[in-house]
Steps between C-alpha positions, in 0.01 A plus 500: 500500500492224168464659209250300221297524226158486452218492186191690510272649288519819348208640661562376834873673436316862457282476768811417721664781375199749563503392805876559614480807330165631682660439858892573398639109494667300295328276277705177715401663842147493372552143416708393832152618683258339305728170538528565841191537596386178269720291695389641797119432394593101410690445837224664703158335287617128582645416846516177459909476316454137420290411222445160621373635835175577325422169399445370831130470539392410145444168527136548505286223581790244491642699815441263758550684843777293730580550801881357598476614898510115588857463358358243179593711229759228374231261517271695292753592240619106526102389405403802297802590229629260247865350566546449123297815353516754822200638492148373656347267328083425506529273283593323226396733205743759689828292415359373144 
């Protein structure tokens, strides 16, 4: 185990202590288990580990659904995103 160092508030301090002392622990086993089981809580609430994963299907209304099973995706990235600005431009206004 790493030792550290934490800051909390007074109250939250006694209530910790209560606690250890009302089921015979130490005041940093009580802490180890609430951490513990915090960690726990944030791995288990959100499967999805990449952030970015849960932007895919945001795009709303300008989503416009493609289907590459004829092999032209290189043609429709060659007509549809901007050598110069790389991104899909509608039109004008979008590179002003």
């Amino acid at each position: 185990m790493i030792r550290t160092t934490i800051m909390a508030e007074e109250e939250l301090l006694y209530k910790i202590d209560q606690i250890a002392r009302r089921k015979g622990m130490s005041k940093a086993a009580i802490i180890r288990e609430a951490l513990l089981e915090y960690v726990v809580e944030e791995e288990t609430s959100d499967p999805v580990a990449d952030p970015l994963v849960r932007l895919i299907g945001l795009a709303g209304e300008w989503a416009v659904p493609t289907d590459f099973s004829d092999g032209k995706d290189e043609e429709y990235i060659q007509e549809t995103i901007h050598p110069l600005y790389g991104f899909a431009v509608r039109d004008e206004e979008d590179i002003r």
